[in-house]
N, CA, C and O atoms as a Maestro MAE file, in Angstrom:
{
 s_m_m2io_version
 :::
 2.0.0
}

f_m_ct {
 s_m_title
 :::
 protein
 m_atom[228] {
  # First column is atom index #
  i_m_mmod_type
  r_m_x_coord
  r_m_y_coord
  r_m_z_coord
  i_m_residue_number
  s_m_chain_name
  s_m_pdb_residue_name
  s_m_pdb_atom_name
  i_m_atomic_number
  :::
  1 25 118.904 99.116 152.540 1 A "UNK " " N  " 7
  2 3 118.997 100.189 151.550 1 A "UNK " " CA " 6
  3 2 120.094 99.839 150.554 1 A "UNK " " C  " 6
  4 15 121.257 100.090 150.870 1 A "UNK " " O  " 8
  5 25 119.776 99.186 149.175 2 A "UNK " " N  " 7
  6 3 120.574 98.862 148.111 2 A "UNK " " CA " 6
  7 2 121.363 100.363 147.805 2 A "UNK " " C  " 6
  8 15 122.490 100.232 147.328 2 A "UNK " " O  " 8
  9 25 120.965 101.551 147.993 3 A "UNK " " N  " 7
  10 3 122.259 102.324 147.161 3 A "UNK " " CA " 6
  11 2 123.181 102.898 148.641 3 A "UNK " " C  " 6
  12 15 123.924 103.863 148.461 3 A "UNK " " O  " 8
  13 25 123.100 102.265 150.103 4 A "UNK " " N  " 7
  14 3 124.028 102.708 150.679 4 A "UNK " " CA " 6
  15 2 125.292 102.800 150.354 4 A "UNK " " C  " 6
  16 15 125.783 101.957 149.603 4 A "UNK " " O  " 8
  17 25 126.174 104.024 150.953 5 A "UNK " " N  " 7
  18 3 127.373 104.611 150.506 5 A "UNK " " CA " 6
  19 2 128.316 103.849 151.523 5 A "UNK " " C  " 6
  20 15 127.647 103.566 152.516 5 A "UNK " " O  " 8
  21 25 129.655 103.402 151.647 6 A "UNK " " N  " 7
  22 3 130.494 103.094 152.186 6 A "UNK " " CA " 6
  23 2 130.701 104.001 153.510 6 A "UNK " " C  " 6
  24 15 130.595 105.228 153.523 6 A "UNK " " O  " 8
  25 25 130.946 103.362 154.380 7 A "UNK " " N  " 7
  26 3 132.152 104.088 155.427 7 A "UNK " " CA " 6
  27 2 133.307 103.658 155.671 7 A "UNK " " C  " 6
  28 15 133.465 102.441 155.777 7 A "UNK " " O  " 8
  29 25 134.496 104.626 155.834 8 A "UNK " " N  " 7
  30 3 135.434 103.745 156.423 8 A "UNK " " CA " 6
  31 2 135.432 104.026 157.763 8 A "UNK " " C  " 6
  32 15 134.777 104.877 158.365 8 A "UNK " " O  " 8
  33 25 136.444 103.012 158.285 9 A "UNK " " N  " 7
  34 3 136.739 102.654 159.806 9 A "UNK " " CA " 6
  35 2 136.480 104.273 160.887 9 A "UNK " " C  " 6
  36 15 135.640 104.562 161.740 9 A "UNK " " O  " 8
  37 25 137.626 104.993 160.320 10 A "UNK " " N  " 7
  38 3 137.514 106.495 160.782 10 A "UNK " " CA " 6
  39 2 136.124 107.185 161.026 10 A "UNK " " C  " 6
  40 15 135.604 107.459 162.108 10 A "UNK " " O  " 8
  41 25 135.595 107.424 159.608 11 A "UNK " " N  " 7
  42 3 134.304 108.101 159.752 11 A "UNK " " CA " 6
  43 2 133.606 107.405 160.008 11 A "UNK " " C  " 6
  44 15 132.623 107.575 159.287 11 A "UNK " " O  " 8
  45 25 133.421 106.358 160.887 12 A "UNK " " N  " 7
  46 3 132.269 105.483 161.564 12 A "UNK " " CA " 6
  47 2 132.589 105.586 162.645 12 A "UNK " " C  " 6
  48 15 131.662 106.061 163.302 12 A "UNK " " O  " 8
  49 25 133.543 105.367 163.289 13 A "UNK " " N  " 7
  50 3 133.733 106.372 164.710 13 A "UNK " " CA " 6
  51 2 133.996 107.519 164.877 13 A "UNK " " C  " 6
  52 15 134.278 107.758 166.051 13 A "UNK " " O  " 8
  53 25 134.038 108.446 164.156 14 A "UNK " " N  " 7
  54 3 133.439 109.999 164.416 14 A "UNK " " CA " 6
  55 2 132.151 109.641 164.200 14 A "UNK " " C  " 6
  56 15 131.440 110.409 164.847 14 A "UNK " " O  " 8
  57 25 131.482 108.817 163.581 15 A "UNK " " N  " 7
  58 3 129.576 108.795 163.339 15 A "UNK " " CA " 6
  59 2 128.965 108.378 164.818 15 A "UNK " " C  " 6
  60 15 127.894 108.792 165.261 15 A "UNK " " O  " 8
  61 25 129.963 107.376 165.559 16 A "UNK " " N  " 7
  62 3 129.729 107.245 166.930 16 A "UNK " " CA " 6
  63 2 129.963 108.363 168.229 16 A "UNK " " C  " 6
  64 15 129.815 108.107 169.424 16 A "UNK " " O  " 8
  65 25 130.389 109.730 167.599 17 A "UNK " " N  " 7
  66 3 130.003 110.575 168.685 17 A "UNK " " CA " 6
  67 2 129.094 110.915 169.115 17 A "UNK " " C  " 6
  68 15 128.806 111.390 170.213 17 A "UNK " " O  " 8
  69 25 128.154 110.521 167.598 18 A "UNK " " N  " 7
  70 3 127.241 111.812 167.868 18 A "UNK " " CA " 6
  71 2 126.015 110.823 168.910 18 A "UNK " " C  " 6
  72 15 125.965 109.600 168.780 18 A "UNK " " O  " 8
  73 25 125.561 111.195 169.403 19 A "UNK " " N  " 7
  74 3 124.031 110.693 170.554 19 A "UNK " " CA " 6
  75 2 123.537 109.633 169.670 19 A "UNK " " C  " 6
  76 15 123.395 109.875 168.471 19 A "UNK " " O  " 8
  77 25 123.280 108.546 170.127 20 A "UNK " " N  " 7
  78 3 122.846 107.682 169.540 20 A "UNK " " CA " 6
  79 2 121.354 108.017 168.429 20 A "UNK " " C  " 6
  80 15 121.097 108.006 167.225 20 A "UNK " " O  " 8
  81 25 120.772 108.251 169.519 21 A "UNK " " N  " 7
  82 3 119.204 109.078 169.405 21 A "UNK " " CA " 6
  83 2 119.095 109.436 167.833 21 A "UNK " " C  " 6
  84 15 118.347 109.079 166.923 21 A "UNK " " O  " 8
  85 25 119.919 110.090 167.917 22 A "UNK " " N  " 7
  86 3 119.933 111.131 166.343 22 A "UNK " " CA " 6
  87 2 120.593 110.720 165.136 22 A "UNK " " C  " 6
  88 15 120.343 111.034 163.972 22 A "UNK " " O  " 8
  89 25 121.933 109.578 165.848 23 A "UNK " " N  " 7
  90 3 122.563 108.968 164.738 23 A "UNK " " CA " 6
  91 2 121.853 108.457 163.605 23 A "UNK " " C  " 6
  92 15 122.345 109.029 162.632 23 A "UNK " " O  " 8
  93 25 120.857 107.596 163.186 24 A "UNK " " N  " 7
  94 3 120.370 107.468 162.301 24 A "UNK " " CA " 6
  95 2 120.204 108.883 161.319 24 A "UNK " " C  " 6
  96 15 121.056 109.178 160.481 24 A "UNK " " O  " 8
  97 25 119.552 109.315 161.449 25 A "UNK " " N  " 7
  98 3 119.011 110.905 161.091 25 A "UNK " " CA " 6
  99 2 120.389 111.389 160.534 25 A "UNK " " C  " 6
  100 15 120.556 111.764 159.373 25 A "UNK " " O  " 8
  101 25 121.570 111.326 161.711 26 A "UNK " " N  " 7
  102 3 122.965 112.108 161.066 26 A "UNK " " CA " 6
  103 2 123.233 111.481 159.413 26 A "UNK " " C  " 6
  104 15 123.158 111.883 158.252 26 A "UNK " " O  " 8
  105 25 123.627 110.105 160.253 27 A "UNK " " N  " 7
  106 3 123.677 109.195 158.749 27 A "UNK " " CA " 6
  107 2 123.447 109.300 157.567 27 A "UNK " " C  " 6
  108 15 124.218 109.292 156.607 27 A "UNK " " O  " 8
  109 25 121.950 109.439 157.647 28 A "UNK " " N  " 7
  110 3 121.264 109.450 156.374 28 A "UNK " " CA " 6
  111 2 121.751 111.155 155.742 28 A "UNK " " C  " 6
  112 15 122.168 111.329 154.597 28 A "UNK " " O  " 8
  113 25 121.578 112.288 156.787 29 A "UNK " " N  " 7
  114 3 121.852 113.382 155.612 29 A "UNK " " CA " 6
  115 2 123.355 113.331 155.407 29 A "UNK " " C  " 6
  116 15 123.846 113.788 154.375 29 A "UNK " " O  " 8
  117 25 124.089 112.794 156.348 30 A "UNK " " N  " 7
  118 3 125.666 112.971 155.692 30 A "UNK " " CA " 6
  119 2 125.954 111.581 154.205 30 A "UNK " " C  " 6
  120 15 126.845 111.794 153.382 30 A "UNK " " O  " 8
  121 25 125.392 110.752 154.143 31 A "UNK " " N  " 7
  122 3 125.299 110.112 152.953 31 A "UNK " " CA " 6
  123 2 124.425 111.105 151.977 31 A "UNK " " C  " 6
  124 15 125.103 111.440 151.005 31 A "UNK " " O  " 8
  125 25 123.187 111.629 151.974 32 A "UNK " " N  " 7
  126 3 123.047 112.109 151.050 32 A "UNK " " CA " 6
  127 2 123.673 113.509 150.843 32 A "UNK " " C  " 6
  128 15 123.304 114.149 149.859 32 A "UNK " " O  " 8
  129 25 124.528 114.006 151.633 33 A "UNK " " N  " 7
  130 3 125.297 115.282 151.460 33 A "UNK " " CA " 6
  131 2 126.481 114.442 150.267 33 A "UNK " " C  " 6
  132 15 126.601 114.581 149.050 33 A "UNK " " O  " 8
  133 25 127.226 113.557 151.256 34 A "UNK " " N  " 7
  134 3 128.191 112.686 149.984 34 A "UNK " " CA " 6
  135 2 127.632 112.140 148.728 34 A "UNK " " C  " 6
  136 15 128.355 112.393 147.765 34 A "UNK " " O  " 8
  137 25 126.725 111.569 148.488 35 A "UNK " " N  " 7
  138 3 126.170 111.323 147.169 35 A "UNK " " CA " 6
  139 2 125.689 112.431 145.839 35 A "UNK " " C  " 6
  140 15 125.520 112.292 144.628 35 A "UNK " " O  " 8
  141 25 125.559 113.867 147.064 36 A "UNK " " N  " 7
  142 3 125.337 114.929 146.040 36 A "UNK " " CA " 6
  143 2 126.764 115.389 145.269 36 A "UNK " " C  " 6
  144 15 126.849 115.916 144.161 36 A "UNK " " O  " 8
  145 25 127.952 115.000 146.266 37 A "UNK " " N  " 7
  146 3 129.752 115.671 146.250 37 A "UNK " " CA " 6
  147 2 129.789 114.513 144.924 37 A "UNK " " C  " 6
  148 15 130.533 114.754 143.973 37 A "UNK " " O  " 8
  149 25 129.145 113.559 144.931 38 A "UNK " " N  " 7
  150 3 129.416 112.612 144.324 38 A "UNK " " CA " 6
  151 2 130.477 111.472 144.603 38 A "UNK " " C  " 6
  152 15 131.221 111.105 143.693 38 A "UNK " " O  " 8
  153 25 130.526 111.056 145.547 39 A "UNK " " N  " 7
  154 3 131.596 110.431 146.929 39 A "UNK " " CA " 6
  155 2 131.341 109.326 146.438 39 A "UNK " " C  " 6
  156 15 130.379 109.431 145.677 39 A "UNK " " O  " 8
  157 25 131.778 108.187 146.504 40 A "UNK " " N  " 7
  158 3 131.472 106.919 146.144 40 A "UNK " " CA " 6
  159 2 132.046 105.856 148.030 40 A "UNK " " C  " 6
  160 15 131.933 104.633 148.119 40 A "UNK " " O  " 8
  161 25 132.598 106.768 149.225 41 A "UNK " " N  " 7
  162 3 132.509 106.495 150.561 41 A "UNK " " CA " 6
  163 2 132.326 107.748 151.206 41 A "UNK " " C  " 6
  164 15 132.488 108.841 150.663 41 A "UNK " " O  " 8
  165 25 131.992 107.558 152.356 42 A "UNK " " N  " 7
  166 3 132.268 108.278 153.505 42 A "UNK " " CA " 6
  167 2 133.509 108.261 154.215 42 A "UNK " " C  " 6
  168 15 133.903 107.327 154.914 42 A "UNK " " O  " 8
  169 25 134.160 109.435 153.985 43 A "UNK " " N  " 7
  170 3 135.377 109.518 154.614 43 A "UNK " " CA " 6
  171 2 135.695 110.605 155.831 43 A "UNK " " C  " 6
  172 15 134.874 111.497 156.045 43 A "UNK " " O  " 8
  173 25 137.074 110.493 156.729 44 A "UNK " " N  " 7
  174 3 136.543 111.617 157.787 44 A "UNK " " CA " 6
  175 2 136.275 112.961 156.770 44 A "UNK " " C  " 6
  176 15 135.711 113.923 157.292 44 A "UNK " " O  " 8
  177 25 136.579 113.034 155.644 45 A "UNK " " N  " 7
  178 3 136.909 114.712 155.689 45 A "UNK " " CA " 6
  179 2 135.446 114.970 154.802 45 A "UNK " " C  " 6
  180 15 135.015 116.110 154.629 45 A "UNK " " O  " 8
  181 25 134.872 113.961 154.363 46 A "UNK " " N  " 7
  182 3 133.159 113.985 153.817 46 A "UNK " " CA " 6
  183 2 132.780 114.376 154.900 46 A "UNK " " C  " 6
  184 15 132.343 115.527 154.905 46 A "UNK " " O  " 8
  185 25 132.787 113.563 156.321 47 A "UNK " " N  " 7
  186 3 132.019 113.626 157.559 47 A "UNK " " CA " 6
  187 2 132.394 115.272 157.596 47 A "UNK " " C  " 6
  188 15 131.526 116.127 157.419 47 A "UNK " " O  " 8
  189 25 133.396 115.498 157.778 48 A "UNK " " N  " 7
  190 3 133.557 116.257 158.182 48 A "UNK " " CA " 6
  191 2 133.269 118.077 157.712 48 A "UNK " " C  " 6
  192 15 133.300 119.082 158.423 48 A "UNK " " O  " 8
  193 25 132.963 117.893 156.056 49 A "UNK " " N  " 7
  194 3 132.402 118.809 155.369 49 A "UNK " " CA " 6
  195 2 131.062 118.798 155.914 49 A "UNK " " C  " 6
  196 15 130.515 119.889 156.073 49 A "UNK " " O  " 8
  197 25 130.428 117.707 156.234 50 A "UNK " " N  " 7
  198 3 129.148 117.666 156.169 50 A "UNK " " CA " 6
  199 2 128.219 118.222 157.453 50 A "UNK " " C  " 6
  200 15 127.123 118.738 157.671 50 A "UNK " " O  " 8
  201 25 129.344 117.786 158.106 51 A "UNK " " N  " 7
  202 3 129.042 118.255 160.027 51 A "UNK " " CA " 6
  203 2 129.152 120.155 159.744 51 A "UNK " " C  " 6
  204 15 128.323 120.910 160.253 51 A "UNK " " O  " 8
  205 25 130.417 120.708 158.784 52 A "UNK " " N  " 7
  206 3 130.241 122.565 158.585 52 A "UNK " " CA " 6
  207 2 128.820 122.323 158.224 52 A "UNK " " C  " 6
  208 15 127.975 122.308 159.119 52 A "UNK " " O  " 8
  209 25 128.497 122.137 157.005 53 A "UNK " " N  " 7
  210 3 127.610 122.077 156.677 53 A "UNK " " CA " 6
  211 2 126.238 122.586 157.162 53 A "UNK " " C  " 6
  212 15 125.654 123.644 156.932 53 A "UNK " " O  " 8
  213 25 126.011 121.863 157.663 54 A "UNK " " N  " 7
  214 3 124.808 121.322 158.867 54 A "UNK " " CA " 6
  215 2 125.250 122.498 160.216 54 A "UNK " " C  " 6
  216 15 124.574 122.663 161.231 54 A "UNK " " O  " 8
  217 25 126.230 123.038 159.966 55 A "UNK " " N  " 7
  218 3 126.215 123.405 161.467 55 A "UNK " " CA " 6
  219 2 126.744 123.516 162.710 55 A "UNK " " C  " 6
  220 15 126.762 124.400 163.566 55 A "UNK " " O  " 8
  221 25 127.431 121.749 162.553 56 A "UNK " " N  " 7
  222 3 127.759 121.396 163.726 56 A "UNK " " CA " 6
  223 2 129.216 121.452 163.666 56 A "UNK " " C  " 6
  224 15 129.912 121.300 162.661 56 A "UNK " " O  " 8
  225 25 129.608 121.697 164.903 57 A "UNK " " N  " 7
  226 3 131.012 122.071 165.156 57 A "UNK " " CA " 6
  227 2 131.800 121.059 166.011 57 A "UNK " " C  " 6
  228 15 132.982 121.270 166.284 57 A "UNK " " O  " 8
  :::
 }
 m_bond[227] {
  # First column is bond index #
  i_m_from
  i_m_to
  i_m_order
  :::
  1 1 2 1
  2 2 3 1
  3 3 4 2
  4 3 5 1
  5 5 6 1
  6 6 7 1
  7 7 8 2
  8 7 9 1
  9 9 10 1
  10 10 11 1
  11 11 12 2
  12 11 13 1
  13 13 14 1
  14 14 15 1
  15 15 16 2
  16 15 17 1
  17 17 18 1
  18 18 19 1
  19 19 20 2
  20 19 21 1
  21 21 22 1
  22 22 23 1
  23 23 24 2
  24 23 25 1
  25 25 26 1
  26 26 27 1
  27 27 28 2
  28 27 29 1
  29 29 30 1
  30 30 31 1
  31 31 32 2
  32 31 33 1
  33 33 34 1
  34 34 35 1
  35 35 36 2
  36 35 37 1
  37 37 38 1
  38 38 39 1
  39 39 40 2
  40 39 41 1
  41 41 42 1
  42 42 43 1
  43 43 44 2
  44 43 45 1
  45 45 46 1
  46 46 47 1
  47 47 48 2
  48 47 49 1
  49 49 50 1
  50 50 51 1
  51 51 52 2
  52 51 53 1
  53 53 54 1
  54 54 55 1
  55 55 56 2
  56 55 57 1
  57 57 58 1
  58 58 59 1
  59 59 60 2
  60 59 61 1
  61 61 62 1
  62 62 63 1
  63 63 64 2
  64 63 65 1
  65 65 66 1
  66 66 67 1
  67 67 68 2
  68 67 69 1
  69 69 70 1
  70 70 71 1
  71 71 72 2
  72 71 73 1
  73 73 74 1
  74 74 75 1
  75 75 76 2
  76 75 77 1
  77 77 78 1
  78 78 79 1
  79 79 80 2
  80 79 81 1
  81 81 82 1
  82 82 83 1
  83 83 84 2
  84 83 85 1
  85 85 86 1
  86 86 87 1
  87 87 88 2
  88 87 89 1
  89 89 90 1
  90 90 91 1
  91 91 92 2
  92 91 93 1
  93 93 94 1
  94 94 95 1
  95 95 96 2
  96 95 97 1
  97 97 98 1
  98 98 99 1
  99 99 100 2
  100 99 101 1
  101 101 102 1
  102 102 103 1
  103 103 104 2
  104 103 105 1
  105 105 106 1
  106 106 107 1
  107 107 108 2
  108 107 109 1
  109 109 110 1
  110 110 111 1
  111 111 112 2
  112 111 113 1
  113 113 114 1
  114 114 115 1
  115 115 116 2
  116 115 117 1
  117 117 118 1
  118 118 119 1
  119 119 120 2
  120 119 121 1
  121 121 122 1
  122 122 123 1
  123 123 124 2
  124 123 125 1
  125 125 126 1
  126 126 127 1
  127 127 128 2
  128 127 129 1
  129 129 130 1
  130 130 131 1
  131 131 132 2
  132 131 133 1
  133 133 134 1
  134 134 135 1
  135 135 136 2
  136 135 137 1
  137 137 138 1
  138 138 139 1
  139 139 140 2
  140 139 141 1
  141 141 142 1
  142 142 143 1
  143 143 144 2
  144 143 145 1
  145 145 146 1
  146 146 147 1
  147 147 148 2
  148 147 149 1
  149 149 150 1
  150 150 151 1
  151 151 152 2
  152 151 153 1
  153 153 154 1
  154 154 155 1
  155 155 156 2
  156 155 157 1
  157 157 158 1
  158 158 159 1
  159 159 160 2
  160 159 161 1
  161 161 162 1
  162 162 163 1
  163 163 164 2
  164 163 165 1
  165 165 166 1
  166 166 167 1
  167 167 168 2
  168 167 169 1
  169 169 170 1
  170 170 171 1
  171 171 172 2
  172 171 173 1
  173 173 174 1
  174 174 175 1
  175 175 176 2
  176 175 177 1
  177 177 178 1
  178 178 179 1
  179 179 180 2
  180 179 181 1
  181 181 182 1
  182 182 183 1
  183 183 184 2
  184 183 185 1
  185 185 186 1
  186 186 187 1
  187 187 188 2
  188 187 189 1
  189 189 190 1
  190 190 191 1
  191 191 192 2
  192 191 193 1
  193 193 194 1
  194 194 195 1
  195 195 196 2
  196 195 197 1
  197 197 198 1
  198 198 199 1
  199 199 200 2
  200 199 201 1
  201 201 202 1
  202 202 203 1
  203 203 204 2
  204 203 205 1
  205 205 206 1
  206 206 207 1
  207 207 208 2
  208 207 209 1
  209 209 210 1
  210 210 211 1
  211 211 212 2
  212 211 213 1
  213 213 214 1
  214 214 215 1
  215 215 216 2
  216 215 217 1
  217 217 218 1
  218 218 219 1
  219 219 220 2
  220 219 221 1
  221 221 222 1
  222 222 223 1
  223 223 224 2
  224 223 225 1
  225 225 226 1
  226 226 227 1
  227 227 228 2
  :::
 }
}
């Protein structure tokens, strides 16, 4: 995927909590949650808007 968004170190291991299973799936809407903020990475506190977001606590 040519327009993937960055992660750093941090928010790639909070991306490893979540169940493998689903990780893909997480991924993709927390990049396109950041690309709407207009983010140019994923950072914890993107991840972390994105997880309220969605729901998850």
């Amino acid at each position: 995927m040519s327009d993937a968004i960055a992660w750093t170190a941090e928010a790639e291991a909070k991306l490893k909590e979540i169940p493998f299973f689903v990780r893909p799936a997480a991924r993709k809407k927390i990049e396109k949650f950041a690309l709407e903020l207009g983010a140019t990475q994923i950072t914890v506190e993107v991840y972390d808007q994105a997880k309220q977001k969605f729901g998850e606590k």
